[in-house]
C-alpha positions in Angstrom: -7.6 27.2 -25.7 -9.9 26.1 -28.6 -7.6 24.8 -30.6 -6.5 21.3 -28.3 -10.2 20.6 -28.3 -9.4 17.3 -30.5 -6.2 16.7 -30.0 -5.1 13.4 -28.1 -4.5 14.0 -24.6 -5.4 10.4 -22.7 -2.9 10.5 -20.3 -1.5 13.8 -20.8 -3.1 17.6 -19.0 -2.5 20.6 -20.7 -1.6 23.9 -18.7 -2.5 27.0 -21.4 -1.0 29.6 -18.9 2.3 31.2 -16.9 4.7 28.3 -16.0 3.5 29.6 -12.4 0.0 28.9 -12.9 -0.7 25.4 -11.2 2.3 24.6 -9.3 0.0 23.0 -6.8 -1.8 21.1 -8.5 1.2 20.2 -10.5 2.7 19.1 -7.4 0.0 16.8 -6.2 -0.5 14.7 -9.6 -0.4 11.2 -9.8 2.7 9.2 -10.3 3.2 8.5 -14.1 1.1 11.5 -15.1 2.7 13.6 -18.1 1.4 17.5 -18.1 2.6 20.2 -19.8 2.8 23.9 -18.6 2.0 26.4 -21.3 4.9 29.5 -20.7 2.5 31.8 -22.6 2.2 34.7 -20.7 5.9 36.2 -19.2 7.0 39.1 -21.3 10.5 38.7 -21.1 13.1 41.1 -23.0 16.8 39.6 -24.1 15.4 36.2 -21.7 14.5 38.0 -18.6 12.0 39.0 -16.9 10.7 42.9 -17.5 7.7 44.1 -15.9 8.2 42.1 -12.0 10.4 43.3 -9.5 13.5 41.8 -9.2 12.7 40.3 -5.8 9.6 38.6 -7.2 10.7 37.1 -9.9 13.2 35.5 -7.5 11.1 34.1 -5.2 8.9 33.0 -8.4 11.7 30.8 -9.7 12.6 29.7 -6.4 9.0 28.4 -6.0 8.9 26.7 -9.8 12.4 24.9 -8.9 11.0 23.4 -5.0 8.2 22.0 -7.3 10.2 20.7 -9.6 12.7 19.5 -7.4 10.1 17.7 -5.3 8.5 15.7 -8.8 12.6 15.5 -10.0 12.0 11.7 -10.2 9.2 12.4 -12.7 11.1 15.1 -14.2 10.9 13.6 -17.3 7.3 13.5 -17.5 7.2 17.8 -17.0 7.1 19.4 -20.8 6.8 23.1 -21.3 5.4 25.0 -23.9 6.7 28.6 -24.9 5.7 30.4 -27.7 8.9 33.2 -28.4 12.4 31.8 -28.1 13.2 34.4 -25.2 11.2 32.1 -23.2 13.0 29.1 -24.4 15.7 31.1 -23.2 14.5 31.6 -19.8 13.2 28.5 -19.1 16.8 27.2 -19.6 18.4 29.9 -17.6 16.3 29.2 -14.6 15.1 25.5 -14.4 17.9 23.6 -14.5 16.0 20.6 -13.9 14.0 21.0 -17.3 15.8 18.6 -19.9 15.9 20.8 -23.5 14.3 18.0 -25.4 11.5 18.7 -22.8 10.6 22.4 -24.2 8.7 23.1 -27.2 8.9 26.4 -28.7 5.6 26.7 -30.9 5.1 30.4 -31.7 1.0 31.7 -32.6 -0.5 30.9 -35.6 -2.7 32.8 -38.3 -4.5 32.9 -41.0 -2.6 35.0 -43.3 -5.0 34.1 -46.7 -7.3 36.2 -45.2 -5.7 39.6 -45.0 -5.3 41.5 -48.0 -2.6 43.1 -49.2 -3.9 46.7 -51.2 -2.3 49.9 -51.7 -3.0 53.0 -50.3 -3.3 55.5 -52.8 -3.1 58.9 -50.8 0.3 60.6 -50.8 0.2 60.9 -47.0 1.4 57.8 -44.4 -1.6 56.2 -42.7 -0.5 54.3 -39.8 -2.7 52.6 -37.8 -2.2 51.3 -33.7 -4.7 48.1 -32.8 -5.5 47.5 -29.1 -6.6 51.2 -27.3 -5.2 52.2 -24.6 -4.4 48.5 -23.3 -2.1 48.2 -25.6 -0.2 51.4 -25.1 -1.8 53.9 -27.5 -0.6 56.6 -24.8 2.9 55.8 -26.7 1.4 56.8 -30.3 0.0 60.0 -28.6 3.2 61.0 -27.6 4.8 60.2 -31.0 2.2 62.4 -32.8 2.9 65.3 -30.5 6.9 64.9 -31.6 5.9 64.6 -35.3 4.0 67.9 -34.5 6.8 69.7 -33.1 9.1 68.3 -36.2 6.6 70.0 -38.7 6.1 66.8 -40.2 2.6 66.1 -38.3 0.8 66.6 -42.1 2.4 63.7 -43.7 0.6 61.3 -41.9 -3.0 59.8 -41.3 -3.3 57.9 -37.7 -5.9 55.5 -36.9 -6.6 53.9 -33.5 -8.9 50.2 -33.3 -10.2 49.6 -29.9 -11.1 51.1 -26.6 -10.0 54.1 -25.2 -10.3 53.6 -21.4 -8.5 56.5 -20.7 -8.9 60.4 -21.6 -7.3 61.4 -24.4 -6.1 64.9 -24.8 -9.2 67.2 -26.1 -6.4 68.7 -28.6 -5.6 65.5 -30.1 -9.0 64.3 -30.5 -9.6 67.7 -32.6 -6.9 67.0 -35.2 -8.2 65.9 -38.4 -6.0 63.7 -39.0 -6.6 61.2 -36.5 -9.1 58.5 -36.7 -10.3 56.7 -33.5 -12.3 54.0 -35.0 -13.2 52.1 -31.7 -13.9 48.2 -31.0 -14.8 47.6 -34.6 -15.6 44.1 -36.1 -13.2 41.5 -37.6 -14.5 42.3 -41.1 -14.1 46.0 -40.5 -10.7 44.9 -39.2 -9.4 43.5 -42.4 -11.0 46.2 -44.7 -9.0 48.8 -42.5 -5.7 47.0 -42.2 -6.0 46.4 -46.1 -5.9 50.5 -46.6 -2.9 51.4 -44.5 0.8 51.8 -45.0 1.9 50.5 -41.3 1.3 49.5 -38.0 2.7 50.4 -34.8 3.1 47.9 -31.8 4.7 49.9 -29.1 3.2 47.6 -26.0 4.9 44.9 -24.2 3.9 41.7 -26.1 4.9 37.9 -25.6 4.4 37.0 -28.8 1.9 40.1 -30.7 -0.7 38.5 -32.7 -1.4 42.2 -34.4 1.9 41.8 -35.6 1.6 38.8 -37.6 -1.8 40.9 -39.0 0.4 43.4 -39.7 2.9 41.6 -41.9 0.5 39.4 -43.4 -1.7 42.3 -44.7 1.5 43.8 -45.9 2.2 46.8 -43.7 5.3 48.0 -42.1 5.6 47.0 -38.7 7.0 49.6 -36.1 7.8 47.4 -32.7 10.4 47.1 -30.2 12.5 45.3 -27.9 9.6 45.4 -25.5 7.9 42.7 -28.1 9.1 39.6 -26.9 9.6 37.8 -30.4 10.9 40.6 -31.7 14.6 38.5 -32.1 11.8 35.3 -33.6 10.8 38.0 -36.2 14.4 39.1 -37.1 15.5 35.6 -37.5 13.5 34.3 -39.7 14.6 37.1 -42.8 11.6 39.6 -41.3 12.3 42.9 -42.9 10.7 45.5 -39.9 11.9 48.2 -37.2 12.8 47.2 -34.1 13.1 50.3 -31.5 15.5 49.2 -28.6 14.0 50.9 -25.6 10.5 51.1 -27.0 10.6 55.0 -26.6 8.4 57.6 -28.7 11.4 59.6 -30.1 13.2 56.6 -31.3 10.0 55.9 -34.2 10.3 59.3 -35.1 13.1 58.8 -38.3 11.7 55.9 -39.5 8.0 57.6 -39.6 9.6 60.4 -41.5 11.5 58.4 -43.8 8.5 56.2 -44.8 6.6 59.6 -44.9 8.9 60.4 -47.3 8.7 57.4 -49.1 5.1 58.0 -49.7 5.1 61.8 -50.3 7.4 60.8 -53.7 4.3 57.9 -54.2 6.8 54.7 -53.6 5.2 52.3 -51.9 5.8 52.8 -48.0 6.7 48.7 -47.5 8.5 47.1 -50.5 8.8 44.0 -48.1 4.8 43.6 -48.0 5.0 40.4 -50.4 7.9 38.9 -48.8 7.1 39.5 -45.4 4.0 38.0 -46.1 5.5 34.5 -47.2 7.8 34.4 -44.6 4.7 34.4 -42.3 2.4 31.6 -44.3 5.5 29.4 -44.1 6.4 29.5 -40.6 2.9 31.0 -38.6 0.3 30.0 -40.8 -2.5 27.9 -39.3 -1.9 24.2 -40.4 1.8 24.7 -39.8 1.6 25.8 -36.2 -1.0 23.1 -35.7 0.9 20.5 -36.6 3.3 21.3 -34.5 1.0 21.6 -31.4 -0.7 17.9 -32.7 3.6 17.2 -32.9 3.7 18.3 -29.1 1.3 15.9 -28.1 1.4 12.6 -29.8 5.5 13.0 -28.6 4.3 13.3 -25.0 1.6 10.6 -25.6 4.3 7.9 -26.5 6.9 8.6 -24.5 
């Protein structure tokens, strides 16, 4: 939330969470007052919703619309912020009342300077999952255990940053070619990410920030469908691998084939530079923040 610390906002409140966060307090502003809701937190697949029940994401939007409906002769002072453009999608789908000139999509931002790009110089893949078992390590388990079974298991060096809340099973943690590094600092962070080949993202993800590390320390990226700016990603020229269902088996070929790659000593990610590029032009810290100080000096004068 750091980041609109200095930015103007006489006049104008800043909601940095769901677009159902607030609703009463939205409701209950005074006349003339501009806000805008920050949609930063629905993980959404092909704009709509994927982890509520279909029943409660219902009577979510039916609640979101009454508000907006009751404030629809201030509707032009209601903005939204979304940061993938499923959301911008979904926004549109489901509140009607929301004029399109009204919704900023401003994706997250990073400093991509100050990842390196380096190569890794063993002939085997190292692959590396940030985020523990919050962010779905459980899924890169299960895709070692299917590399195992392949007879391909050798070919590759796995390493896990962050905690491991849950137990792990005693037979993994004994193969030596798995790394669980643990909550390790950002410094460490970099150094790591600068020694692998690629990263794997298999956990549902608005908009992933480990991502954007990936790609801007050059490394593969492994992701799927259940990454919300995945389709972001893919249309801005991003060369990376998109699983459609987010299962374990369907990372499988393309492990083996950059295994493969890297057994012949290729480099594993021929894309690293260009990827990179792409994300310093279009996430890269001043040009993201421009476009939130854009945001707000638009609301300010209107």
């Amino acid at each position: 939330i750091f980041i609109y610390k200095d930015l103007p906002r006489d006049g104008i409140i800043y909601f940095p969470y769901s677009i159902y966060d607030y609703l009463y307090e939205v409701l209950f502003k005074p006349k003339g007052q501009k806000y805008i809701m920050g949609s930063h937190s629905m993980h959404l697949k092909n704009g709509r919703m994927i982890e509520n029940h279909q029943l409660l994401e219902s009577a979510l939007n039916s609640l979101v619309n009454l508000v907006l409906w009751l404030r629809r002769r201030e509707i032009k002072n209601i903005y939204i912020h979304a940061i993938n453009t499923a959301q911008v999608d979904y926004i549109k789908q489901n509140f009607k009342l929301i004029k399109e000139e009204n919704i900023f999509y401003i994706p997250n931002m990073i400093n991509a300077e100050k990842y390196r790009i380096a190569k890794n110089k063993s002939n085997k893949l190292r692959v590396v999952h940030i985020g523990g078992t919050d962010k779905d390590a459980h899924s890169v388990f299960s895709i070692i255990k299917l590399l195992k079974e392949d007879g391909h298991i050798n070919d590759f060096e796995f390493y896990f940053i962050g905690k491991l809340s849950e137990r792990v099973d005693p037979e993994l943690m004994k193969m030596p070619n798995l790394h669980f590094l643990g909550e390790i600092s950002e410094k460490s962070k970099l150094k790591v990410l600068s020694t692998m080949d690629a990263i794997i993202v298999p956990a549902y993800e608005t908009f992933s920030m480990v991502v954007l590390e990936g790609l801007a320390s050059g490394l593969y990226v492994l992701t799927s469908k259940k990454n919300a700016a995945w389709r972001d990603f893919k249309e801005l020229g991003i060369k990376l691998f998109v699983a459609e269902n987010g299962q374990p088996v369907e990372y499988i070929k393309a492990l083996e084939n950059l295994a493969a790659v890297k057994k012949i000593g290729k480099n594993a990610n021929r894309y690293a530079d260009y990827n990179k590029n792409i994300v310093i032009k279009n996430f890269g810290e001043s040009i993201v923040l421009k476009k939130i100080l854009g945001m707000f000096e638009y609301t300010e004068h209107i």
